[in-house]
C-alpha beads as a LAMMPS data file, in Angstrom:
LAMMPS data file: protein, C-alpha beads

107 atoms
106 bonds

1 atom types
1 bond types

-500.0 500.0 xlo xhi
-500.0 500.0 ylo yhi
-500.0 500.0 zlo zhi

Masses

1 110.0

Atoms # bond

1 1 1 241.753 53.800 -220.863
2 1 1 244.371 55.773 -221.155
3 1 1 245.686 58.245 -218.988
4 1 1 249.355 60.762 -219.237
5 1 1 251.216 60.888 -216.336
6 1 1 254.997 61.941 -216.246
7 1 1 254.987 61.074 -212.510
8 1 1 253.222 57.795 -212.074
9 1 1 255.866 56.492 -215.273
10 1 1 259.647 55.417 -213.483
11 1 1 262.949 57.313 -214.852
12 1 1 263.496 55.417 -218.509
13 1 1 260.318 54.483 -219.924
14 1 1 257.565 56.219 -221.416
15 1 1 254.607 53.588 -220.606
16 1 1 253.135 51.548 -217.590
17 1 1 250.288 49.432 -217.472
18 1 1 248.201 48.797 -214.166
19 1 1 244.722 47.256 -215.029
20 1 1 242.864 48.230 -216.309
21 1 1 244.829 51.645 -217.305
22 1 1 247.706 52.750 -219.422
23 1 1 249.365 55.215 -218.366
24 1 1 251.817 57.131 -221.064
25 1 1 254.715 59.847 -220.619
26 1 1 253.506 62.689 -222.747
27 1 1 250.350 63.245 -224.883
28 1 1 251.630 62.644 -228.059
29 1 1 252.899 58.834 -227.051
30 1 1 248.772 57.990 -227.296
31 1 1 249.440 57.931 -231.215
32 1 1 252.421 55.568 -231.047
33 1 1 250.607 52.675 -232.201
34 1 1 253.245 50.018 -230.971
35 1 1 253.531 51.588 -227.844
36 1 1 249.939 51.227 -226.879
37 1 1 250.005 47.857 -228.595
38 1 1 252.866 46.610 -226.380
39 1 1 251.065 48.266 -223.519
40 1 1 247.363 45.612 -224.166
41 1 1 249.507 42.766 -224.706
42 1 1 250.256 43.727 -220.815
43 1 1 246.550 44.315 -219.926
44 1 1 245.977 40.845 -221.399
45 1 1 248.587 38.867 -219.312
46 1 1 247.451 40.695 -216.358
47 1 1 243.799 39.658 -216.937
48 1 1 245.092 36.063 -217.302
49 1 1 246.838 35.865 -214.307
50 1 1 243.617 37.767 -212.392
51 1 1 245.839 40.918 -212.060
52 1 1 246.877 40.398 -208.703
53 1 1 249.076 37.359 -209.755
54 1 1 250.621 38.902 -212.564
55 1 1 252.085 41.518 -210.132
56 1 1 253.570 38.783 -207.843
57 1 1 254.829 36.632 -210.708
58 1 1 256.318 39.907 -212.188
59 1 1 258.138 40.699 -209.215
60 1 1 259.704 37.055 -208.045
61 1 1 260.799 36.649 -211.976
62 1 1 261.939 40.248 -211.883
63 1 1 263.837 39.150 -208.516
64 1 1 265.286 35.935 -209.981
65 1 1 266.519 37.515 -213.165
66 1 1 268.371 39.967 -211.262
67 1 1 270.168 37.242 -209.109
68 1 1 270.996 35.890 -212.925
69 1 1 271.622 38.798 -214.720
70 1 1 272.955 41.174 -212.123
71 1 1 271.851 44.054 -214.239
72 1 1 268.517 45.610 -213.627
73 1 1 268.054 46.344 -217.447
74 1 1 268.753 42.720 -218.444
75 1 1 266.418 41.373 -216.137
76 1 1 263.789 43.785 -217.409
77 1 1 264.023 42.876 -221.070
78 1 1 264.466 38.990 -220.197
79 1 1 260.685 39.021 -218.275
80 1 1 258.637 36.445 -219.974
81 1 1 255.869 39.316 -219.948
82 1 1 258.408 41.828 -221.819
83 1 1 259.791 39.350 -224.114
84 1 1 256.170 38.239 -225.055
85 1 1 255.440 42.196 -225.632
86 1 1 258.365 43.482 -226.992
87 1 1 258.574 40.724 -229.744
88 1 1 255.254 41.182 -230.360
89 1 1 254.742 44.784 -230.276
90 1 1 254.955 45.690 -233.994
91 1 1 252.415 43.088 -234.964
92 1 1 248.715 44.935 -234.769
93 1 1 246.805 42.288 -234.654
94 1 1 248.936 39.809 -232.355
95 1 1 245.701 40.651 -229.596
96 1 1 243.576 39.126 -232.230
97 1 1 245.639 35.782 -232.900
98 1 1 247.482 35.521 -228.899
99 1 1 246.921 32.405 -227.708
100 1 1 245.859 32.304 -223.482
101 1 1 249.029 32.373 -221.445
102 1 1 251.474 32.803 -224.187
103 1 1 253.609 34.590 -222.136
104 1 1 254.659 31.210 -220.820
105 1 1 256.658 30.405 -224.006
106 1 1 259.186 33.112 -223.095
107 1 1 259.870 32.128 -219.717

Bonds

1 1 1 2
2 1 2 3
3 1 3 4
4 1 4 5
5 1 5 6
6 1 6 7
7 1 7 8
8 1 8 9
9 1 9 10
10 1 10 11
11 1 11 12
12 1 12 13
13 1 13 14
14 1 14 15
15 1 15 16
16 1 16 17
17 1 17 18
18 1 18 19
19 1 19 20
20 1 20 21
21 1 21 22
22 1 22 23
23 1 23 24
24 1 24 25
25 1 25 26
26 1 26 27
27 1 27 28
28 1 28 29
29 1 29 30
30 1 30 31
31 1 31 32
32 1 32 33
33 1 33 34
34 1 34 35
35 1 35 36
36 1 36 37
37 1 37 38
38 1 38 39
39 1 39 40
40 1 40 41
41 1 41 42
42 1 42 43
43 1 43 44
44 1 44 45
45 1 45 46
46 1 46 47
47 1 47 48
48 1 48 49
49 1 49 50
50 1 50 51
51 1 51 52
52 1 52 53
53 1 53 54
54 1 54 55
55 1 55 56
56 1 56 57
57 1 57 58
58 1 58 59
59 1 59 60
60 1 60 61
61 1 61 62
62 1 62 63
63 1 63 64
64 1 64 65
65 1 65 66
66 1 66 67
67 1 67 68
68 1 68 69
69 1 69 70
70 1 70 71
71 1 71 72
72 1 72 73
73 1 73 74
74 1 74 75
75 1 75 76
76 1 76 77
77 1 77 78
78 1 78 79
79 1 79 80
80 1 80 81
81 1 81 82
82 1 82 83
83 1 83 84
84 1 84 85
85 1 85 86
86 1 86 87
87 1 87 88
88 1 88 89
89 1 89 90
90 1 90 91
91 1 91 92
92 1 92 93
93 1 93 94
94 1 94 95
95 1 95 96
96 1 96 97
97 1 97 98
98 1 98 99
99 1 99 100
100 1 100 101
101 1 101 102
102 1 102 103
103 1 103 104
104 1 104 105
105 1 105 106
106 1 106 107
């Protein structure tokens, strides 16, 4: 489902996932096709990992990139998670063909 909320979303981005909900900056984003795509590649690692886990495993990678990078928006865009979805987000039918736990290849 998805919902539009300029307050739930964080300063910079226009999308945020928390299962089983998308949440989206402004009305029109629902029609950005790659947008929402990149959004249920999330939904999917977050059922793999029984959404509680993905949350933790976010955060501790999240943590550890930032000790690497020392730049908040590097260690966003290096998250296995955001790699997997970013790289992927273009292809419409990547849901269809993901293999389980392919997130783990961009670690």
């Amino acid at each position: 489902m998805i919902f539009i909320s300029k307050h739930i979303i964080p300063k910079g981005f226009v999308g945020l996932t928390l299962y089983p909900f998308i949440f989206l900056k402004k009305e029109q984003l629902k029609n950005d096709n790659v947008l929402v795509n990149h959004e249920k590649i999330h939904l999917k690692q977050q059922l793999e990992l029984f959404i509680l886990f993905f949350y933790i495993f976010y955060g501790i990678e999240y943590f550890i990139k930032l000790i690497k990078y020392k730049n908040s928006n590097l260690a966003y865009y290096n998250l296995s998670f955001e790699r997997e979805a970013y790289q992927n987000e273009d292809d419409l039918h990547y849901l269809k063909i993901r293999k389980k736990w392919a997130f783990l290849k961009y670690l």
